[in-house]
Steps between C-alpha positions, in 0.01 A plus 500: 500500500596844397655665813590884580842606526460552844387164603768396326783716666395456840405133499926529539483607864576166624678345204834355572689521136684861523454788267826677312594789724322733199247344261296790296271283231284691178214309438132460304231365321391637168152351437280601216181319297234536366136494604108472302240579734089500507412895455823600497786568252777233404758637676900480527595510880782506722533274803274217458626212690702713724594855476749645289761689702841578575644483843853551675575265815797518744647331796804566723612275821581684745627194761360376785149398270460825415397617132411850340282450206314709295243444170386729245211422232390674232172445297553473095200515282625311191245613288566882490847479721308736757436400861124515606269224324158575326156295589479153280176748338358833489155360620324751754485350860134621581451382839691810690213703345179267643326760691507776315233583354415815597823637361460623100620258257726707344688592809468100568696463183770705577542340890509161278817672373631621792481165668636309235704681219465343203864328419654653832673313742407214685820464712812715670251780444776720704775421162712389797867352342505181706143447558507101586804503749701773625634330824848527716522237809726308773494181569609369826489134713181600611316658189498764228366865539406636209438854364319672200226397237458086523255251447246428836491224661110461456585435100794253506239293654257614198790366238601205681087357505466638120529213250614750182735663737365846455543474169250502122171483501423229738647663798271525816543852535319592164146465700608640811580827401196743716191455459295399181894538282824698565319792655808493768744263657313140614895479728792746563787343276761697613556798773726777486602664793584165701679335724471119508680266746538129357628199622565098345535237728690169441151294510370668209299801712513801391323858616491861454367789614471829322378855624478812274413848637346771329516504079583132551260194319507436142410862338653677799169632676484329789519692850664147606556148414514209696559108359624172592514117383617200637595214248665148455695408207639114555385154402321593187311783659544845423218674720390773704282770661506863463332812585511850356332769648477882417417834618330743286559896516345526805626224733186323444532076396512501086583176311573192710549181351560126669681245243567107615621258215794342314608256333587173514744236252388185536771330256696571228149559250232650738482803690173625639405854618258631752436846643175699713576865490278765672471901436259753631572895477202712649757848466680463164808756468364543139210721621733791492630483140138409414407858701724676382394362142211665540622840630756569239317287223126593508424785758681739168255351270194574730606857553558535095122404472412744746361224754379626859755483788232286703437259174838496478524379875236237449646360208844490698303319797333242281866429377691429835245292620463308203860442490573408846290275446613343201867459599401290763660120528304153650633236352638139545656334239642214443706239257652144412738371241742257394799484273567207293856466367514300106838474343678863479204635645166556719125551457348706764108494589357761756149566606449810720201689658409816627198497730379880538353582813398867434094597379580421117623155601744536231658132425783363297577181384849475330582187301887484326677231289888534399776335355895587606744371311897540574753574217736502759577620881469842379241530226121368482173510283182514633184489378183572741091493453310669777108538552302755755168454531401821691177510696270842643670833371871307467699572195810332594731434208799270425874685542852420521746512763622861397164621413140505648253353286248825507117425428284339285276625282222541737396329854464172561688402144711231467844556460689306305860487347793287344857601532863405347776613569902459591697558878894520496674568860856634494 
């Protein structure tokens, strides 16, 4: 299973081969395919299997079991060389609009813009340089401590339980995205801001514990961040339990999310996957950009038509409620797979569901079918078929690993999709 860089580093801390006294590594993946999708364009994408990138690790003993490390990550969007990845399709999300009716649909049609640009970015928003790791640590006997922007401990669980290992368009996370279809993060993926203490025993236990303060969590809005997970990786298992949970602008809980799952290899053929991940958000830290949307966005084109101040007011009211509302999370999801190894390479089934628990009652069923076959250690095909059968206002749509999968064409759609494509690591 696909593992992040820092998993890898610090499952060192209790190694006993030694490191060179300086060991500075350049490393990546360069990923690219092609995808035809129900509603949607055929599209060339970056990062389907796993996302393309370009990273810079480091070590240096220090004696005594001490080691300074460091690892830097950069995003690289193969299709157009830039850094921030589009939606799979332009297709409007609708359900951050249920509720308002009252407002005029032309000023509906330009919050529909507002919300979600048509063509703008889906991820690293902020343009940040090393977006997916930008982390500087020591390990000693008794652990690592960690600074800067790393993955949380509430989604190594996620990957470990995911049977496409966050990766095409039969990964669990494409109908776990908010409510009704990526209307906002279904899990934190990363935090910036953070401090993380981790430690690996000898018996195959592992743990970590991560705390951000304010402008910490994923898209750096958080007042603070707290997560943790326990796991065991050792006689076939690879498992865990982890917990993320945020603060929005105002101290007040935001997205919290509860992932138990893994994996285990039963022989040299099989593998079988199994996660149960949890989110609910009552306070999303999204309300604010979705405010301030409205304030810079609409409020000058009710003035240009000359609308009353208190109409004006109303309208605005009918708005915040509507989307407080609507950014709410209740959900429980959950998924099993298996991995089948044939000759040079593996077929890999997954079924996954997302039981909504909000008013719309919002389900997802996600049904996926690949082939992985090795050219070598380095370099793989793939080929993947994935199937969403969305239920109540959902409009959840196949993705990749680098990019959401955006909306179908209208709720309650299926979504469906076939992807090829090619994954090199250097």
């Amino acid at each position: 299973m696909k593992k992040s860089i820092l998993a890898a580093l610090l499952g060192t801390c209790f190694a006993t081969s030694a490191f060179a006294q300086t060991s500075v590594q350049i490393y990546g993946i360069a990923d690219a395919g092609v995808m035809w999708q129900k509603g949607g364009p055929t599209k060339i994408y970056s990062g389907g299997a796993d996302g393309s990138r370009i990273g810079f690790k480091g070590t240096e003993d220090l004696g005594n079991g001490y080691k300074a490390i460091f690892n830097l990550e950069a995003r690289v969007e193969l299709d157009t060389g830039t850094q921030q990845p589009t939606l799979m399709n332009d297709n409007p999300g609708t359900y951050l609009l249920r509720g308002m009716n009252g407002i005029p649909p032309a000023i509906l049609s330009r919050l529909q813009s507002l919300i979600q640009p048509p063509g703008g970015p889906a991820v690293n928003q902020e343009r940040a340089l090393f977006d997916r790791t930008a982390m500087v640590g020591l390990i000693t006997p008794v652990g690592a401590v960690l600074l800067g922007r790393m993955y949380t401990p509430g989604y190594e669980v996620f990957n470990k339980a995911d049977t496409f290992e966050s990766g095409t368009g039969g990964t669990w996370g494409h109908v776990t995205g908010g409510t009704a279809g990526f209307t906002a993060l279904g899990a934190d993926i990363r935090s910036q801001e953070a401090i993380q203490y981790r430690i690996a025993l000898p018996n195959g236990i592992g743990a970590s514990v991560m705390y951000g303060p304010k402008g910490s969590g994923y898209l750096g809005r958080y007042n603070k961040f707290r997560a943790g997970a326990v796991t065991y990786t050792a006689n076939g298992l690879d498992v865990g339990i982890g917990y993320n949970h945020g603060y929005d602008q105002q101290n007040r809980p935001s997205l919290r999310t509860t992932t138990v799952g893994g994996s285990y290899q039963l022989n040299d053929t099989w593998k079988f996957f199994a996660g149960f991940h949890s989110q609910r958000n009552s306070n999303s830290v999204l309300i604010a950009d979705y405010t301030a949307g409205w304030d810079t966005g609409v409020v000058p084109a009710l003035a240009a038509q000359g609308i009353p101040a208190a109409t004006q007011t109303a309208l605005r009211g009918i708005f915040t409620r509507a989307i407080s509302a609507n950014t709410q999370q209740d959900a429980n999801s959950y998924q099993v797979g298996a991995h089948y190894k044939v000759g040079s390479g593996r077929i890999m089934a997954q079924y996954a569901h997302q039981n909504d628990r909000t008013i719309t009652n919002s389900d997802a069923n996600l049904y996926a079918l690949g082939y992985d076959h090795f050219l070598s250690k380095r370099t793989d095909l793939y080929t993947v078929v994935s199937f969403i059968k969305n239920d109540g206002l959902a409009q959840y749509s196949p993705g990749t690993s680098g990019n959401p999968g955006g909306f179908t064409k209208a709720p309650g759609e299926d979504g469906r999709a076939l992807q090829i494509g090619i994954r090199h690591r250097f």
